[in-house]
N, C-alpha and C positions, 0 to 999 in steps of 0.2 A: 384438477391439476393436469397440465398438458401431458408431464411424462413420470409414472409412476413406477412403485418396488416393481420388477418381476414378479410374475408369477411363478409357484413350481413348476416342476418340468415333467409335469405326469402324473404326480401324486393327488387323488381327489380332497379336494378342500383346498389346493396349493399349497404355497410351504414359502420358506423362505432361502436364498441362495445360500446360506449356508447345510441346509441340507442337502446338494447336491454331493456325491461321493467325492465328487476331485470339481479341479474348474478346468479339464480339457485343456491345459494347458502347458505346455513342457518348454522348458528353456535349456539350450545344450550348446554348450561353447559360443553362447551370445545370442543363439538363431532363435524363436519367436517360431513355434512349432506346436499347432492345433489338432484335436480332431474334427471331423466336419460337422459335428455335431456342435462345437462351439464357433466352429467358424463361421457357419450359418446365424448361430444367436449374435456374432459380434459384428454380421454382416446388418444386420436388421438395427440392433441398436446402435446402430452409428459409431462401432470401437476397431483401436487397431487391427487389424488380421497379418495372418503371414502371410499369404497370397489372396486373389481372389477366390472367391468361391467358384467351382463352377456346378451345374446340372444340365438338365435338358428334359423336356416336359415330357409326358406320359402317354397321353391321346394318341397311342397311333391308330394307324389303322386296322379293323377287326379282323382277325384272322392274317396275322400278316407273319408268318414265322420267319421269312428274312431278315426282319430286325431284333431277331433271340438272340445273334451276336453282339449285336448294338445293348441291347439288356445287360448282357452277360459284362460287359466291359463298363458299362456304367455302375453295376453295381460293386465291381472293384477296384473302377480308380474314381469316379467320380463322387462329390458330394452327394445329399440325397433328400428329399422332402415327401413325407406320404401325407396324401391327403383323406381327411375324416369332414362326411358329409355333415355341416350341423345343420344341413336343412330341411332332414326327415323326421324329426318331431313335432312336426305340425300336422293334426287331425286334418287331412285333406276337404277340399268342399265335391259336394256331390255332383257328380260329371257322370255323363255317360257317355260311352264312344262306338263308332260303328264303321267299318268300307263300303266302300262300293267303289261298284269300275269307272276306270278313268282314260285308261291306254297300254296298247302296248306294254310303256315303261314304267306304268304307274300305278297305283291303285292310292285311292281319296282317303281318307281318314278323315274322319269329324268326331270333333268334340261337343257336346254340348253341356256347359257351366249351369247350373241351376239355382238364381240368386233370388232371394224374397222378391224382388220388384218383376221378374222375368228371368227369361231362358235369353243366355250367350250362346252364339258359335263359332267355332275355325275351320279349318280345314287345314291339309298338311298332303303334301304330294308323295308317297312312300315310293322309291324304286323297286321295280321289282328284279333289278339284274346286279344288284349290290353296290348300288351309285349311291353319293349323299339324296336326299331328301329335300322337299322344296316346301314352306310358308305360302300358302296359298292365299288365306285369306284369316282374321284377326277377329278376339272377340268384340272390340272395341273396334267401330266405326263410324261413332260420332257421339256426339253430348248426352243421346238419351240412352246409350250402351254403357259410358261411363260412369251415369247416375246408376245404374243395373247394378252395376260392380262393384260401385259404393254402400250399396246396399248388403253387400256381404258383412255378416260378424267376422270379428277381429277372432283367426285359426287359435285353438285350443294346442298346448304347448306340454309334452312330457314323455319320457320314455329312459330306455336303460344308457347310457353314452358308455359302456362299459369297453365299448370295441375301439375309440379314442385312446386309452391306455394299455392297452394292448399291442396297438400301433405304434403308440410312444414306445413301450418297452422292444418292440418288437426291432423298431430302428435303433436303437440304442447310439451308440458313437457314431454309426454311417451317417446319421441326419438329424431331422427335426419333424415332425407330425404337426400337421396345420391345419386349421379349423376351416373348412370352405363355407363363404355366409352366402353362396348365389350369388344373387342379383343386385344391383343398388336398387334406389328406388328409380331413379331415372330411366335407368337401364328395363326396368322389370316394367314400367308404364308405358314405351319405348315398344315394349315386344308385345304388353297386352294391344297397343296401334297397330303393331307396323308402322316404317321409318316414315312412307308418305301422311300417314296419317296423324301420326304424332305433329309431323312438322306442320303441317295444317291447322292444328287443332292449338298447336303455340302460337297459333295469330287469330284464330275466331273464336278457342276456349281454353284459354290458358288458365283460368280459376280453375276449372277443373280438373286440368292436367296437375295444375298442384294438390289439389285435395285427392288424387289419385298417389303423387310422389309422398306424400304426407301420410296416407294412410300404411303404405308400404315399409316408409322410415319405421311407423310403430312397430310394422310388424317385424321387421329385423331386430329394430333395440330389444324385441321382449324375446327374439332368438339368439341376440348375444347375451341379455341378463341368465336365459335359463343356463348358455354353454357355462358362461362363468359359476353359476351356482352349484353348478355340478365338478369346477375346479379343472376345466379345460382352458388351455393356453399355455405359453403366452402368446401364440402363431396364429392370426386369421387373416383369411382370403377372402375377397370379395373385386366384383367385377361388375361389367356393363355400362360403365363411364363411356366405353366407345361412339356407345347407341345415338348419345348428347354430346358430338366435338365435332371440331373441326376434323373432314369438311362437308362433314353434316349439316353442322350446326356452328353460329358463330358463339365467342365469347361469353357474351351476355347470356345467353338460356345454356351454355356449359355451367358459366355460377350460381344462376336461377335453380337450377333443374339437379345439378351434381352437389356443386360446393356446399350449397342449403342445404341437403337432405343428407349428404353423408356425414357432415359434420358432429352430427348427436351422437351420429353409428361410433364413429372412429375414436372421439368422446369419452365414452362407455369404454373401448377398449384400451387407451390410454387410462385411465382413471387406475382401471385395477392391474394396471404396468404391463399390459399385452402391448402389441406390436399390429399393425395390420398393411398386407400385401395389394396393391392396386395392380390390376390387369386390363391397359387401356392401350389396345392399338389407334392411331389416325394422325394427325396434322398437330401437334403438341407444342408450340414453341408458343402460340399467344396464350395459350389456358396452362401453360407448367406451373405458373405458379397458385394457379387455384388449386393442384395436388399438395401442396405446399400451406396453403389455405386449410382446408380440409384435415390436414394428419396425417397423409399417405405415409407410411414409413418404409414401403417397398413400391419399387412401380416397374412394371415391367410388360411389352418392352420401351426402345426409344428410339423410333426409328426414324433415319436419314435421309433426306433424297436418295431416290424417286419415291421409297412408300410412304416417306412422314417428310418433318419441314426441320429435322432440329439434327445435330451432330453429337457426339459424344460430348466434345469439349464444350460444347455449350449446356448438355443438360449439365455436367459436373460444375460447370459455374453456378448454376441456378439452384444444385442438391445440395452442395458441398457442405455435408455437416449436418442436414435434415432430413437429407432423402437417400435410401440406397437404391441404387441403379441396378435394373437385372435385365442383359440382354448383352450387347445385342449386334448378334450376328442374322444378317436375313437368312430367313427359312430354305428361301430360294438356290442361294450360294451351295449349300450341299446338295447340291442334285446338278451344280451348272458348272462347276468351278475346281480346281485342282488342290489335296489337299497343302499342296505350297503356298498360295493365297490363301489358304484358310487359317493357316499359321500365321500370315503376316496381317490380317486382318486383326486376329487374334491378340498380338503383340499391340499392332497399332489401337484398340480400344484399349488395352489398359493400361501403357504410356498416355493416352487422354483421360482416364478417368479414375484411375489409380494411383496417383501421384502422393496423396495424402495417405496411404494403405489403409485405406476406409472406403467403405460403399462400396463396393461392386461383386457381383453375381454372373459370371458368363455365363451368357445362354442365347441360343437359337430365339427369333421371333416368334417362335413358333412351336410344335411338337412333330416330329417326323410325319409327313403323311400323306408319302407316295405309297401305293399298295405296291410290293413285288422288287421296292430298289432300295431295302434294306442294306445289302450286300455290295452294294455299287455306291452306297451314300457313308457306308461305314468310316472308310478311309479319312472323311472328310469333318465327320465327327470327332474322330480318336486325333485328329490334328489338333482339334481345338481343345479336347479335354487334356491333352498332352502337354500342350503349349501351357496350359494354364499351372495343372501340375508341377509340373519343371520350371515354372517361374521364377526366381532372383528377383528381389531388388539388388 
C-alpha cells in the first residue's frame, strides 16, 4: 500500500498513535499551536501545520566555535531533527588502507577492497592544512572492476540500535530522530565510478551499471527491513539522487538509474507507514516528477536560478499535497546578503509555497560552512528562523 498506519514514535516494536502521551497539539482562542515535534510529523505527512517548520543542517565545519552561537539559538527557537546512522550494521568487507606522499598539501590515502574475483583500488587526496579532501581516483574503472565488485557477498546485517531511542527520547518535543539509509543505489554506484566514469559506462555498460544499482537496492531494503524490525521510525533519510540528474545526467538515466531502484527502498518504507527524506541538489524541473514517481515524501533542497532550473511556486505546483518542500534559501545568501533580504526572501518563499499550510520546512541549501564566519553569518540566520517563527497567516 502506498501510505500506511504510522509507526510509533520511539517505542521498540512500534506502537500505535494512540499511544502517544498527547498529539502536540493545543488549540487556544482558534490559533492552531504545535510543538516542533509534531510539526515536523505533520510537515512529512502532508497535514495542516501552524507555521512552517524551520531548521538548518548540522555539517559545519570542524572545529569551528563561531557557530556555538548559531547552536545555541537554534536549539531554542528553531525546530530540530537528529540524525541516527542506520548504516552501521553492516559487517564491513575486508579493505586495507595505507599513505604515502603526495605534496606539500597532501598526503595519498589508498584503499584497497579485497573481493573473491580480485583486489579494487582508490585513492583520496587528504589535506594536510585542514582543507576539504580530494577523490583522486575510483574502485570502479571499467566492466572488469565492476564484475570484481559484483562478486562481493550481500553485507551481513545486526547489532544493538539501542542509541536510535535514546535520540528519540532525548529530542523529545524539540523534534524528531531520523533514520539516515546513505546512499541510493545510484548515487552509491555513481561514487563506486566517479562522475566520468559512471557517464561512460551508461553508454558502453549500462547492463552492468544496473546490476551494480540492483545489487545495492538489496542491500538497502534488507537495511530498512532490519531498522524496521528493530521498531525504528517513522523518519528516513536517504540521498545521492544528485550523482544521476540533471546537469549530469539527462531524464532518462535519472528514471533508469534513481526512479527504478529507489522505488522498492521507499516501498518498504511506506508499507509500514514511515515517511522517507530525499536530499537532491542540481537542475530538478524535468526529473520532479520522477521524486513523485518514486515516494519521495521530503525533498530537500529546490533550488532556483542560478544553482538549479525550478522556483518555489512551481515546485509547490508540482508537490502540492505529495511532496513536502524543505529549503530553500541559498546557502550562499548568508555570507553575501543583509539580514533585511533574508527576511524578505524568507517571507517571499512561503507566500509561494505555504499557501495551503502544508509542506514546507525552511531551511538553507545547505549546512553552514564557512570556517571562522559563524559570528558575521549569525544575523542572517536568526532572520530567517525569526521570520519563520513570528509567522501569521
Amino acid at each position: 500500500m502506498r501510505r500506511g498506519r504510522p509507526l510509533g514514535w520511539g517505542s521498540p516494536g512500534g506502537g500505535s498513535e494512540a499511544q502517544r502521551p498527547d498529539d502536540g497539539c493545543d488549540r487556544m482562542a482558534g490559533e492552531l499551536r504545535l510543538t516542533s515535534r509534531e510539526r515536523l510529523r505533520r510537515a512529512y505527512f502532508h497535514e495542516e501545520m501552524d507555521r512552517p517548520g524551520v531548521w538548518i543542517g548540522t555539517l559545519y565545519p570542524p572545529d569551528a566555535p563561531t557557530y556555538d552561537v548559531l547552536k545555541s539559538y537554534l536549539r531554542r527557537h528553531a525546530d530540530a531533527k537528529v540524525g541516527f546512522n542506520g548504516t552501521a550494521f553492516e559487517q564491513p568487507y575486508p579493505t586495507d588502507e595505507y599513505a604515502e606522499p603526495h605534496s606539500d598539501d597532501f598526503e595519498r590515502r589508498v584503499a584497497v577492497l579485497h573481493t573473491p574475483a580480485g583486489d579494487l583500488r582508490c585513492s583520496r587526496l587528504e589535506s594536510l592544512r585542514g582543507q576539504p579532501g580530494l577523490h583522486e581516483t575510483f574502485y570502479i574503472k571499467g566492466r572488469e572492476d565492476a564484475e570484481k565488485y559484483l562478486s562481493l557477498p550481500m553485507p551481513q546485517i545486526g547489532g544493538d540500535v539501542s542509541e536510535f531511542f535514546a535520540k528519540d527520547k532525548d529530542i523529545g518535543d524539540r523534534g524528531v530522530a531520523e533514520a539516515r539509509l546513505g546512499s541510493n543505489p545510484a548515487g552509491w554506484v555513481a561514487g563506486l565510478c566517479g562522475s566520468e566514469t559512471f557517464a561512460l559506462m551508461s553508454l558502453t555498460d549500462r547492463d552492468v551499471l544496473h546490476a551494480l544499482c540492483e545489487r545495492h537496492m538489496h542491500v538497502v531494503t534488507n537495511r530498512v527491513k532490519f531498522l524496521l524490525s528493530k521498531g525504528i521510525g517513522p523518519f528516513f533519510a536517504i540521498g545521492g539522487q544528485e550523482l544521476v540528474c540533471p546537469p549530469l545526467h539527462g531524464p532518462k538515466d535519472f528514471h533508469d538509474f534513481n526512479v527504478g531502484y529507489d522505488k522498492p527502498i521507499f516501498d518498504l518504507v511506506h508499507e509500514a507507514g514511515g515517511r522517507i527524506y530525499v536530499h537532491c541538489h542540481g537542475s530538478l524541473k524535468r526529473v520532479f516528477e520522477g521524486f513523485l514517481a518514486a515516494g519521495a515524501d521530503v525533498l530537500h533542497p529546490f533550488e532556483a536560478p542560478p544553482m538549479g532550473d525550478i522556483t518555489p511556486a512551481e515546485c509547490k505546483a508540482l508537490a502540492r499535497g505529495r511532496l513536502c518542500l524543505e529549503g530553500n534559501i541559498q546557502i550562499n545568501r548568508f555570507y553575501e546578503c543583509t539580514p533585511e533580504e533574508i527576511r524578505d526572501e524568507t517571507l517571499a518563499l512561503i507566500e509561494a509555497a505555504f499557501d495551503d499550510r502544508r509542506g514546507l520546512i525552511v531551511n538553507s541549501s545547505a549546512s553552514p560552512y564557512i570556517r571562522g564566519q559563524g559570528g558575521q553569518s549569525f544575523p542572517r540566520f536568526k532572520a530567517m528562523i525569526d521570520t519563520v517563527v513570528q509567522w501569521r497567516p
